[in-house]
N, C-alpha and C positions, 0 to 999 in steps of 0.2 A: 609322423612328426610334422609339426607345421613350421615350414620354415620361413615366412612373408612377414613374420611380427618379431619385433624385439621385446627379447623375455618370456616368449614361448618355445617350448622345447617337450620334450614328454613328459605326461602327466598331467596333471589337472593345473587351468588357468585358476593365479591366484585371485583371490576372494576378494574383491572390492572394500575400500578403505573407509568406512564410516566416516572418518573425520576431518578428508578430502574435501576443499570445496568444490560445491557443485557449482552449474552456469548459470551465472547470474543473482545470488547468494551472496553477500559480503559479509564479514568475520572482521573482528578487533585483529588491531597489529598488539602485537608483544615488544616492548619496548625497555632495554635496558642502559640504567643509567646512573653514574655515579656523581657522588658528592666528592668531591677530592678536595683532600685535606693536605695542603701543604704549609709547612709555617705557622698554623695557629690559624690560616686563612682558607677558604673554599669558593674553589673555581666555578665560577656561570659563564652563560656564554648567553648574550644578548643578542634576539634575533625576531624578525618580524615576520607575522606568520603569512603564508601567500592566500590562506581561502577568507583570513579576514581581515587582514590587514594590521591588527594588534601588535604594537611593540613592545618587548618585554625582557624579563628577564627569566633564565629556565637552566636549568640541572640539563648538563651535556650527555647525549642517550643515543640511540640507535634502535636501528630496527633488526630485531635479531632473524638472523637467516636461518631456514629449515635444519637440522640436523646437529646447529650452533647452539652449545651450555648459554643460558642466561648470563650468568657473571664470566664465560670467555668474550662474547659480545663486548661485556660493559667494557671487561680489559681493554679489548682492543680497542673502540671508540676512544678511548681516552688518549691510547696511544697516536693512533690516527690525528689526535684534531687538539692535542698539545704537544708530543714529542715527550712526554712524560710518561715511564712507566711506573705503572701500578699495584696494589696488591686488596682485595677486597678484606677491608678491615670487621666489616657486619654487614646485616642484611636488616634494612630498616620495615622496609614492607611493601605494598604495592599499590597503585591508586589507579583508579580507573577514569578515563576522563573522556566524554559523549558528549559529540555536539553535531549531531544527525544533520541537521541543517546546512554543516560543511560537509559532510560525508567524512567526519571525522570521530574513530572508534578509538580507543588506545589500552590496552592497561601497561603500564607504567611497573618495574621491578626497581625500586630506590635503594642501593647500596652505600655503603660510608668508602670509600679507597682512601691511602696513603700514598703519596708517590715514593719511591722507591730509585729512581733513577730515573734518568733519559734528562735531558735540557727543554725545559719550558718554549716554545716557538709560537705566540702567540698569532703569527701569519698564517698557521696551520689552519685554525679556525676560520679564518678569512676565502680559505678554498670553500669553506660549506655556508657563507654568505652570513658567520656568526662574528662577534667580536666575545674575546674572550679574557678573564679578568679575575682578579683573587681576592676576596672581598674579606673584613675582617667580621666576624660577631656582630659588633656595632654598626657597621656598615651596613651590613643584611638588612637591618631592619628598616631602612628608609628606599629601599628598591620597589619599584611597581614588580611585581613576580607572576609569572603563570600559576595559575592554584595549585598543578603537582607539585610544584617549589613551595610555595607555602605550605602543605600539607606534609612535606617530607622534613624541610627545615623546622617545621614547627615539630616534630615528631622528636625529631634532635635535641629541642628546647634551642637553638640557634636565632630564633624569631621569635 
């Protein structure tokens, strides 16, 4: 029995993971993120990006962690960074968005939520360097927006 490694024990070491990254290798992040729908209105969180400087406006998301459901992700993030909980109402579809140049990979999983409870804290946002805000239909349409925004809201008919 080899006892020096963790995760060896007897029997054969297991089989290497094909879809592991390897060193020095980079792979798209997975990123989940919802439209919440409160009031008739839907939450953005305006934020400027650090590899280009772009100010804008964008559908509130996260990076989903190893082992983590896509839409427990999205729950959570909303939770986190409004104080509002959630319930995923649909799954609109996913966008991918490449801009190598920043070393930035993303695909994007765009869901419809409801909030359902908790109290709106708009400071919450403010910890993740966002301002965040409930915009009506009409409103929508005159925002500068990140293309996932526009691609998702337009998806909606929202835009």
């Amino acid at each position: 029995m080899n006892k020096g490694r963790a995760g060896s024990g007897p029997g054969p070491e297991p089989a290497a993971n094909p879809h592991r990254a390897e060193a020095g290798r980079r792979y798209p992040e997975i990123i989940a993120a919802v439209i919440l729908e409160k009031d008739g209105k839907y939450l953005l969180a305006h934020e400027t990006f650090k590899t280009s400087g772009r100010s804008c406006w964008i559908i509130p998301g996260c990076h989903v962690e190893f082992g983590e459901r896509i839409e427990d992700a999205a729950l959570r993030e909303i939770e986190e960074e409004t104080g509002i909980r959630a319930q995923i109402v649909k799954f609109v579809g996913f966008h991918e968005a490449v801009f190598a140049r920043f070393g930035y990979h993303t695909v994007v999983f765009f869901y419809v939520g409801r909030a359902v409870g908790g109290v709106f804290d708009p400071e919450l946002g403010r910890k993740e360097d966002a301002t965040l805000r409930f915009f009506s239909p009409e409103e929508l349409k005159g925002l500068d927006l990140v293309e996932s925004a526009k691609w998702a809201l337009g998806r909606l008919e929202l835009i």
